[in-house]
ZAMARGU-4260 file (C-alpha; in steps of 0.2 Angstrom, whole numbers, plus 5000, padded with zeros to 4 digits):
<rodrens>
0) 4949/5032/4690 | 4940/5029/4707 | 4944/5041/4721 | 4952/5029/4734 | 4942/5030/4750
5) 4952/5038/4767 | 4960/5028/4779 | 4949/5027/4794 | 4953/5038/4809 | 4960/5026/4825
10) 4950/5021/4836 | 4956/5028/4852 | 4956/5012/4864 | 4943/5010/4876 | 4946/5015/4895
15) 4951/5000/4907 | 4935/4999/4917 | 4939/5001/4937 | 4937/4990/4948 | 4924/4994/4965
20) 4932/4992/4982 | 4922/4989/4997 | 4926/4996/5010 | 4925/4981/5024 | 4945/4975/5022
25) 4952/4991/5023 | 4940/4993/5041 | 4945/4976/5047 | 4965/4981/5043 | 4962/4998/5053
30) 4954/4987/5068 | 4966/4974/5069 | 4979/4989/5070 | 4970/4998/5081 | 4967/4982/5094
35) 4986/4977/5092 | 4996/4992/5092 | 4982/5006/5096 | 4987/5014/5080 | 4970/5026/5077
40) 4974/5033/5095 | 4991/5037/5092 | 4990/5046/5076 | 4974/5057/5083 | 4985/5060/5100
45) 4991/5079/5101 | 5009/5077/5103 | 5015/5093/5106 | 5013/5093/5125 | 5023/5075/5125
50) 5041/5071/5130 | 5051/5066/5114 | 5055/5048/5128 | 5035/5047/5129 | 5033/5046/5112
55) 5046/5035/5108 | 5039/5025/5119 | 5022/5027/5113 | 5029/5023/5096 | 5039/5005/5100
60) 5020/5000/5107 | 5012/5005/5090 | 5028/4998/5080 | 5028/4981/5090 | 5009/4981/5087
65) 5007/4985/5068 | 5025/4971/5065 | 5013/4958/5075 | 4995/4961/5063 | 5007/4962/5049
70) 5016/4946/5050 | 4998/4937/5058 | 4988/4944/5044 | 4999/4947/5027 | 5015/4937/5019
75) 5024/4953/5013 | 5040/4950/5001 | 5051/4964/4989 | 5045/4967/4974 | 5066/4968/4971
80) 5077/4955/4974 | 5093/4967/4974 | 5098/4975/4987 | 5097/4992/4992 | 5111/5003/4982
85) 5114/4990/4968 | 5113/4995/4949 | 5099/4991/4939 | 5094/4991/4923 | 5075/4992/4917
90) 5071/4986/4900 | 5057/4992/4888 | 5040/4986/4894 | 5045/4985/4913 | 5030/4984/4927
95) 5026/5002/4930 | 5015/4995/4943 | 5029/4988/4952 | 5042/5000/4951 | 5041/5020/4951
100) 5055/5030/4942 | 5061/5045/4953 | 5076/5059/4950 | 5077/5062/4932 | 5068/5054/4921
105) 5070/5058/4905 | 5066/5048/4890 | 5062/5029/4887 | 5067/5013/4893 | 5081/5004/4896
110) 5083/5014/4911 | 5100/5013/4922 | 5100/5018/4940 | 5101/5015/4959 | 5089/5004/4968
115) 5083/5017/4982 | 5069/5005/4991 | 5066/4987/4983 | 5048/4989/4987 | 5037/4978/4996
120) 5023/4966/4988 | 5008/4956/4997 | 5009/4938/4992 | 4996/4935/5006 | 4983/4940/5013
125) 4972/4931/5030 | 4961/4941/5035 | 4947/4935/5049 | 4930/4931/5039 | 4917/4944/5046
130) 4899/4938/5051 | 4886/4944/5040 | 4878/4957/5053 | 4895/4962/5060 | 4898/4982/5057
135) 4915/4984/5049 | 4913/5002/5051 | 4917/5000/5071 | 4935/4999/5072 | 4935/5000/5092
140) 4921/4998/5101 | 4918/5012/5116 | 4922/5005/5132 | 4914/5010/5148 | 4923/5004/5163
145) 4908/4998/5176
</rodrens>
């Protein structure tokens, strides 16, 4: 009587390849905030020596600012249609991407609890187009008063 043969080991799945990013969007996002709400010079600003009424009203410039570039340049909407402090339940196979579990997870899905933050998702995207020779890496552009 022949031996059977042995059951091939699995075959452990091949890694998801990553994807390259270049670095030219992220740039022209940090220049639109800095042109609009001056972002870069207010999170390199030393604010110990500041008023806490200074920097508030440091802050409403750079809030009023990054509000404007985001609804020029992006169409944000929640990844969650509930609201904040409604009760959820998230079944088996759930976007892991789209939702992070926090307190005590334990377990698998279906997962009961509170929506803390419904999340926020890009649906669009308008950023300028860049001329070929422009250099993405000056975000703001030295500035000599004549």
């Amino acid at each position: 009587v022949p031996t059977p043969a042995p059951a091939p080991a699995p075959v452990a799945p091949a890694p998801t390849p990553l994807r390259v990013n270049t670095p030219e969007s992220a740039l022209q996002l940090l220049t639109l905030l800095q042109r609009e709400a001056r972002l870069i010079d207010f999170a390199n600003e030393n604010l110990a020596s500041y008023a806490d009424a200074d920097i508030g009203a440091a802050a409403r410039v750079v809030h009023e600012g990054c509000a404007r570039v985001l609804k020029e340049h992006f169409t944000i909407a929640p990844v969650r249609s509930e609201a904040e402090g409604a009760r959820v339940t998230l079944e088996e196979g759930f976007d892991a991407a789209s939702v992070r579990l926090t307190g005590n997870v334990v377990g698998k899905a279906p997962f009961k609890g509170t929506l803390s933050h419904r999340g926020w998702r890009a649906t669009d995207v308008r950023l300028p187009q860049l001329a070929k020779e422009h250099d993405a890496s000056v975000i703001a552009p030295a500035e000599v008063e004549l």
